[in-house]
N, C-alpha and C positions, 0 to 999 in steps of 0.2 A: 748123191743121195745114199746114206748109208741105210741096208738092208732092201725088200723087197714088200712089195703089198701084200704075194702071197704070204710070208712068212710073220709079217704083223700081222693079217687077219687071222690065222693060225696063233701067234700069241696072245693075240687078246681075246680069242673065243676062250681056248686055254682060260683064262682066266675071269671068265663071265659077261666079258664086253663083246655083244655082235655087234657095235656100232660099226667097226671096220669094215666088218662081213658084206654088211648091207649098205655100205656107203655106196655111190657111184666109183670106178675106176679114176673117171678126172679129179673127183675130189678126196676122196683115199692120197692117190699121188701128191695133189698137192697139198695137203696134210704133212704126210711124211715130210716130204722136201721142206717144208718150212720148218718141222721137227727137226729134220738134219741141220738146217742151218743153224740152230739154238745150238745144240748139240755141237756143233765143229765151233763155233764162235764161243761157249761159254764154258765149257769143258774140254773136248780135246782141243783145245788151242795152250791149257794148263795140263799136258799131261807131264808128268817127271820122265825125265830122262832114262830113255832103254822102251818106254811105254809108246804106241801109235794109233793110228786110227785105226789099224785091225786089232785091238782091242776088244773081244767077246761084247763086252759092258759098253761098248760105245752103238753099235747094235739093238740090243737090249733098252737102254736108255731111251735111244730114240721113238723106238716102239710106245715106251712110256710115254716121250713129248709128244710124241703122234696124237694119242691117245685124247690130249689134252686139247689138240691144236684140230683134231676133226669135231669135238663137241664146239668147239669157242676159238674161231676163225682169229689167228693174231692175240692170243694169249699168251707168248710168251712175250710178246713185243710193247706191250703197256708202256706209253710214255705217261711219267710223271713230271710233275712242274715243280721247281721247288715251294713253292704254295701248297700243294699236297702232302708233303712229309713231315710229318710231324710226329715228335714223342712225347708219351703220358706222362706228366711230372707228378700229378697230384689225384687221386682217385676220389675221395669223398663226392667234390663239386666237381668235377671232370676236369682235369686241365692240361693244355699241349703245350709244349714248346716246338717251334720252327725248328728244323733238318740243317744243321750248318756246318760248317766242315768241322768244328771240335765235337757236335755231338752225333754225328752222322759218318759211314763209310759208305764208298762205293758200292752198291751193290744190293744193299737193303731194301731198294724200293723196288725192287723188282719181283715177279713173281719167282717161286721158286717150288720145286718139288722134293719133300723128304725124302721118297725112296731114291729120284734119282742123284741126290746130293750123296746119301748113303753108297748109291751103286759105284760112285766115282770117287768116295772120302781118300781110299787108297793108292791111286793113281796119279790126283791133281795136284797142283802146288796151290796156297793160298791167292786169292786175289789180291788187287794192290790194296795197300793200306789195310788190310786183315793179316791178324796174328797167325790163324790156325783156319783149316776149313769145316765148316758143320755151322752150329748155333750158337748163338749165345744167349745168356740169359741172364739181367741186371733187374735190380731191385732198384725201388726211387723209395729214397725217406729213409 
């Protein structure tokens, strides 16, 4: 488990969230832990070379995923079916196209957090099948 309950409840009051504060100890921990696990499987599993898991930011991070993961028990874990993923082709009358491997990459359907993509941009290598890490943004029409 990277980091400590004291030390997230401490970052998140910091930062306007008591949820931590006030969680139970069993369900803070298991919070965190599940936070790490995202964290060491989706991040530092990509860190570049010379970078590790004592990393300031992989700490930090976690706190963040914590954060997520004490409001909404398995939020980073969303399994999607390929029946769910779909892209906008057409805005007027609404219209999707299916998720398929030419218009879809690994990794999009998953939930994801800005700041902590941000925290890590520096450190990680791209995921498979992604050019670069961060966001992208395409136009249809």
């Amino acid at each position: 488990m990277y980091g400590t309950i004291a030390d997230w409840r401490t970052y998140a009051t910091a930062r306007g969230d008591t949820a931590p504060a006030s969680a139970t100890d069993a369900n803070a921990t298991a919070a965190l832990v599940r936070a790490s696990d995202y964290i060491k499987y989706e991040y530092v599993s990509r860190l570049l070379s010379g970078y590790d898991e004592t990393l300031d930011v992989v700490e930090l991070a976690t706190y963040e995923a914590a954060n997520q993961e004490l409001a909404t028990v398995g939020f980073w874990v969303k399994a999607y079916t390929p029946s769910e993923q779909r892209i906008v082709t057409r805005v007027g009358e609404i219209s999707f196209q299916p998720v398929n491997e030419s218009t879809g990459k690994f990794g999009h359907s998953v939930p994801r957090s800005t700041l902590i993509e941000a925290m890590f941009a520096p450190y990680v290598s791209a995921r498979d099948g992604e050019e670069g890490v961060g966001f992208q943004f395409q136009s249809v029409g």
